[in-house]
C-alpha positions, 0 to 999 in steps of 0.5 A: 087339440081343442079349447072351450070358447063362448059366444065369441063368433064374429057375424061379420065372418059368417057369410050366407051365400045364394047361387043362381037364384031364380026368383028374387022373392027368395032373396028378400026372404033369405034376407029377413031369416038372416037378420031374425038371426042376428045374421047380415052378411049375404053374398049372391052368386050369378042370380037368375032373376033381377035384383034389387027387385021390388019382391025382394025388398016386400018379403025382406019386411025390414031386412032391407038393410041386408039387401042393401049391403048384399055382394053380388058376383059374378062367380064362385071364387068372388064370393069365396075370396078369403074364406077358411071354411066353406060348407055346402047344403045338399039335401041328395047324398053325394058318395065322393064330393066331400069328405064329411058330412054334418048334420045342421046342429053339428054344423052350427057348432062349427060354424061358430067355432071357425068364424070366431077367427076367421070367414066361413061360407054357407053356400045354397043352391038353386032352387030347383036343383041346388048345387052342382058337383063343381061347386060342392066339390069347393067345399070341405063338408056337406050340411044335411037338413035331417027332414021327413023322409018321404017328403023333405022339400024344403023351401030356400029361405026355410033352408037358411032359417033352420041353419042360422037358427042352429048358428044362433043357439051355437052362439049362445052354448059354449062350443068346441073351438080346435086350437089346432086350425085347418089351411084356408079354402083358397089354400087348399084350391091352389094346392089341388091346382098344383096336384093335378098338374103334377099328376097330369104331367107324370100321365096319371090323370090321362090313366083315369077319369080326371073328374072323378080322381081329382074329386076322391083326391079331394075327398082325402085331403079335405079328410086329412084337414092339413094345417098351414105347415102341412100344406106347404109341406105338400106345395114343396114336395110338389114343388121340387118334383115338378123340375123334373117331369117332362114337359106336357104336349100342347093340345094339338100335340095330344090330339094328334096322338089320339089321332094316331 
C-alpha cells in the first residue's frame, strides 16, 4: 500500500492558505516564514484588512515576490479549486469535525507525500478565532501544534513557520507516500452534496439535527479515505436510488406543514 519517495514534493502543490486575516503585518510575515522554507504558493481568503499594504510588504523583508504572486478570494471554494487534500490547524480539540487529527511532524510527512502528485492546502484562521466549523468541516484532518499547555498562543505566522519547518525537513528525510491515493476534496464535496440530498429526500436529515448528522457523516467517510473507484461507486448507488424517492416539498410547502 505504500512506497519510499525522497524529496520529490512539488512546492507548487503546496499551498498556505490565510482566511479573513485581520491585520496585513501577518500576511507580510506569513509570507517571509513561507520563503525561509522554500515555500511560495500563498492564497487569501476574504482578508479583513487592506492588501497590498505597506506593512504587509515592510514585514515581508524580501518575500515581497510571495506577496506579489498571492491569490486572493473571495471564498473558500476559489482557494480550494482542485486540492486532494486539505488540513486545517486548530489549536481547540473539536469532537466531530474531522476524522483525523495529526500532530505538525506527522502532518508534514503527509503533506510532502500527497504534494508530490497532486495540490494539498493548509489552511489558517483568523487571528483571533481561527476557523469556523464550516470551514474545518472542509478538511479531511486537523493539524495540531503541540504547545505548552498553560499558555499555548501562538502568533499567525509563528503557526506557518512551525508547519513549513516540518514540511522542510519532510522534504529532506525519506517519507511514506500511499500508492493507494484518496479521492480529491472537491469529490468528496460533491458526494456529501448528493448525501444529504438523498437523505433529506428519504426524511432522514428532518429526523436529526442536520448540521451535526452531516459533520459525523463526514467524519466516517473522511475516516473511510474512498479512492476514485469507491467514491464513484457511492455516487451510482445514490444515483440510482435517487429516481426513486418522492419529490421533496418546496419551502412554502414545508412551512405550512409545520404551520399545521
Amino acid at each position: 500500500m505504500f512506497s519510499n519517495i525522497g524529496s520529490g514534493m512539488n512546492p507548487e502543490n503546496l499551498r498556505i492558505v490565510l482566511v479573513g486575516t485581520s491585520h496585513p503585518g501577518n500576511i507580510g510575515s506569513v509570507a517571509r516564514a513561507m520563503k525561509t522554507m522554500g515555500l511560495f504558493r500563498l492564497e487569501l481568503v476574504a482578508p479583513e484588512c487592506a492588501f497590498p499594504d505597506e506593512q504587509a510588504t515592510a514585514n515581508a523583508s524580501r518575500a515581497d515576490d510571495v506577496l506579489e504572486a498571492a491569490g486572493r478570494h473571495d471564498n473558500l471554494d476559489a482557494a480550494l479549486a482542485g486540492c486532494g487534500l486539505v488540513m486545517g490547524l486548530s489549536a481547540r480539540p473539536r469532537r466531530i469535525t474531522t476524522a483525523e487529527v495529526l500532530d505538525v511532524r506527522e502532518a508534514g510527512r503527509r503533506v510532502v507525500a500527497e504534494a508530490e502528485s497532486r495540490p494539498v492546502a493548509l489552511l489558517f484562521g483568523r487571528e483571533r478565532s481561527g476557523l469556523t466549523n464550516a470551514e474545518l468541516d472542509r478538511c479531511q484532518a486537523l493539524v495540531h501544534i503541540p504547545a505548552n499547555p498553560e499558555y499555548g498562543s501562538l502568533n499567525l505566522a509563528a503557526a506557518v513557520q512551525v508547519v513549513c519547518h516540518e514540511v522542510n525537513m519532510a522534504r529532506g528525510a525519506g517519507v511514506v507516500a500511499p500508492t493507494r491515493r484518496s479521492a480529491s476534496a472537491q469529490d468528496m464535496e460533491y458526494f456529501f452534496e448528493h448525501l444529504a440530498r438523498v437523505a433529506d429526500r428519504v426524511g432522514f436529515l428532518r429526523k436529526h439535527n442536520p448540521e451535526i448528522l452531516m459533520r459525523r457523516l463526514r467524519q466516517l467517510f473522511y475516516r473511510a479515505a474512498p479512492d476514485d473507484h469507491e467514491l464513484q461507486m457511492l455516487r451510482g448507488l445514490l444515483a440510482n436510488v435517487e429516481p426513486h424517492l418522492p419529490e421533496l416539498p418546496d419551502a412554502a410547502q414545508r412551512a405550512g406543514t409545520k404551520d399545521e
